[in-house]
N, C-alpha and C positions, 0 to 999 in steps of 0.2 A: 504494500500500500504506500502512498504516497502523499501529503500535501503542498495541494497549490491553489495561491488567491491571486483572483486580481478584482481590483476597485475602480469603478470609473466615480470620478467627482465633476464638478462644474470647472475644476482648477487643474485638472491632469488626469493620469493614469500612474496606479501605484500595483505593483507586484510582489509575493511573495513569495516560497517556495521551502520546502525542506533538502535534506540533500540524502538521505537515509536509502538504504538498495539493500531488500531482505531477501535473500535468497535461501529456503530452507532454515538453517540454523544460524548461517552462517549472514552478518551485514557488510556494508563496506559503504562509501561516501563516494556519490558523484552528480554533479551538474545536471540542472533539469532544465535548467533555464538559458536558449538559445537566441541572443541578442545580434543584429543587425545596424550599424550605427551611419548611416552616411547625410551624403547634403540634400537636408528636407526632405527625407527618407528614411524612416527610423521604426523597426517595430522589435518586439519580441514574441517567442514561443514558449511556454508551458506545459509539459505533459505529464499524463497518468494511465500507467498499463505496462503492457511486457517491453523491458527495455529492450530485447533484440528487437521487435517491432519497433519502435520508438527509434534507436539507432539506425535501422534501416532507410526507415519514411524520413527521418530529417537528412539522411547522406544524400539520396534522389532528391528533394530538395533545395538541399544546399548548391548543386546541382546546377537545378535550374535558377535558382539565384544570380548563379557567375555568371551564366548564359542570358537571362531574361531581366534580372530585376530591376533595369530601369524601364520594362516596359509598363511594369506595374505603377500604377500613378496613384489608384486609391487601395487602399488597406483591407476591402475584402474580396477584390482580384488576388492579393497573396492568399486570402483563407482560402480559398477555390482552389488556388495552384497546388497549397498544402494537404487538403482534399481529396485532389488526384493520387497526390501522392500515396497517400494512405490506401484511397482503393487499388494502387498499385501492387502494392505489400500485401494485399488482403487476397487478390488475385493470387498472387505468387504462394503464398504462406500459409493462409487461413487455412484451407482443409488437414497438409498436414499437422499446426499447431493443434488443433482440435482434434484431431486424430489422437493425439497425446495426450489429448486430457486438457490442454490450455484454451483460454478463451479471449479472441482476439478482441482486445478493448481499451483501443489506446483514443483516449479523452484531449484535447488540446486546450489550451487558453492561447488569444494572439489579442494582443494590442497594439497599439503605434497609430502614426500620425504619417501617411505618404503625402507628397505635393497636393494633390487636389482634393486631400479627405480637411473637408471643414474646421476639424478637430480631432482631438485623440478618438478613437474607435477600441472598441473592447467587442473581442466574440469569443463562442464556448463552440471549438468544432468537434462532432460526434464522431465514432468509430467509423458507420457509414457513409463520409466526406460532408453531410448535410453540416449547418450552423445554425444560430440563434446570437442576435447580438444583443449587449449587455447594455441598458438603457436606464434613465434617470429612476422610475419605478423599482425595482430593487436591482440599485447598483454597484452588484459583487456576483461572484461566481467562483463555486469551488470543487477541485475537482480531486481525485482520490477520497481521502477519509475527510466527509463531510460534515459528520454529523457533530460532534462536539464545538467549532468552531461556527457555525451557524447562529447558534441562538446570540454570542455574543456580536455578531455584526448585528443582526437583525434587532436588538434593544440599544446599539449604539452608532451605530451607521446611519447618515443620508446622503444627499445627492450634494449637497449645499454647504458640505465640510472640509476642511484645508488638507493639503495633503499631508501635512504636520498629524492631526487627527485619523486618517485613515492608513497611514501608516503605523502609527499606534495601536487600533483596531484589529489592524491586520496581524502586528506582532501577535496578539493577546488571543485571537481567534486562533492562530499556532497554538501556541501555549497549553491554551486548553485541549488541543487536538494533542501534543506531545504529551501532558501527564497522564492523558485519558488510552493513550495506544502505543504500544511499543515498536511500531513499524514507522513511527516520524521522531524526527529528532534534529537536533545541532548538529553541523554548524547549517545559516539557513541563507539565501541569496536573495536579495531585493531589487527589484528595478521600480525607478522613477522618472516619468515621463511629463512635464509640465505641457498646458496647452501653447502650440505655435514654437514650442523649442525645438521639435525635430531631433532630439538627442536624448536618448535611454540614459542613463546615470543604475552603474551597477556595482551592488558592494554584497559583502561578505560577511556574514557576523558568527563568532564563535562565543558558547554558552557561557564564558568568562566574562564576555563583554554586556551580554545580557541579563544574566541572573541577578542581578539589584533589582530591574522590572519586573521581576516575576516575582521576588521575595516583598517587594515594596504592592501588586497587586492584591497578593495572598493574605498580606495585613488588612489592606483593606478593606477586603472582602469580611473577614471577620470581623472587623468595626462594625461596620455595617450591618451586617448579622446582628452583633450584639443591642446594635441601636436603634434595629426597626422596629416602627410605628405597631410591634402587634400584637399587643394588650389584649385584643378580643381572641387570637388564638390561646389564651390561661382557659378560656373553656375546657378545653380536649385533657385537661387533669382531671377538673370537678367530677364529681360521679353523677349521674342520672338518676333523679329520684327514681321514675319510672322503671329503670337497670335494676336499682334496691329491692323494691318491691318484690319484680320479677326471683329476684336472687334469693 
């Protein structure tokens, strides 16, 4: 399993990523996040599924990148062309990885900002090359292990947030998915894309550098706990007259 975020805000695009690669028993760390940086041309890739699919479909690709990629002017001609690719790999691979027992399911995140795209663009491309883009109504998308990092975008995410904030979010929506699962972990890769910058900004953080955030959230949390407003739940001690009676 895997995790990967991306946020669209009114102010950019922000990405997240774990680096963790479980195979059997055994883990190892490697890059998930495939960054593209040139003039007014700038996007990244995210993925979640079998990494020899995933290596394959970004090598063809990459590929057509050298070959083509200034033909692409807006940003979901690249999700198309990556698209292909994958139905390529699926062509090629699919029956026997299933044969095997594996199940072909490589998930993509792509954002970036090409010459003629208005502003940053955010899509979720599926196994089957189809898309869906990521738009002011809920905007995030996450792909591999979902579930625990969800509830907290969803009570502290909008569309109207600095990328100061949603990169924040983004950390802590990790966070919760790494103490909740042992298939994500440190160290974790970030990309940040402002609107009309045409240039990804990508960095690296290892769990030294971050563990005050997560030890300073956990406080928190507990404050919090201990100070909420919830007097009316002392009910759920008292006994039921009603219960008494019965008993």
């Amino acid at each position: 399993m895997t995790f990967c975020l991306g946020i669209k805000t009114k102010h950019g695009i922000v990405g997240l990523s774990d680096t963790r690669i479980t195979s059997g028993s055994e883990t190892t760390t490697s890059k998930k996040v495939f960054v593209v940086n040139k003039k007014k041309h700038s996007f990244f890739i995210m993925t979640s599924g079998l990494r020899s699919v995933r290596d394959k479909a970004i090598t063809y690709f990459n590929e057509v990148i050298e070959q083509q990629d200034d033909n692409f002017n807006k940003l979901y001609k690249t999700v198309n062309e990556l698209g292909n690719q994958i139905k390529r790999v699926a062509k090629e691979d699919k029956d026997s990885l299933e044969e095997s027992g594996l199940h072909f399911n490589l998930h993509s995140i792509i954002g970036g900002q090409l010459e003629d795209d208005s502003e940053p663009k955010l899509y979720l491309l599926y196994p089957q090359g189809n898309w869906i883009e990521i738009k002011k109504g809920t905007p995030f998308v996450i792909i591999g292990n979902t579930g625990f990092g969800n509830p907290v975008l969803r009570r502290s995410l909008s569309y109207d947030e600095t990328l100061d904030f949603a990169i924040k979010s983004a950390f802590l929506a990790f966070d919760a998915t790494r103490i909740s699962a042992n298939d994500v972990d440190f160290p974790i890769d970030t990309v940040v894309m402002e609107n009309d910058g045409f240039y990804i900004k990508e960095q690296r953080f290892e769990q030294n550098e971050l563990i005050h955030i997560s030890d300073f959230w956990n406080n928190r949390l507990r404050k919090a706990i201990t100070e909420l407003p919830a007097e009316v739940l002392n009910k759920a001690f008292l006994k039921n007259e009603a219960q008494i009676d019965e008993y």
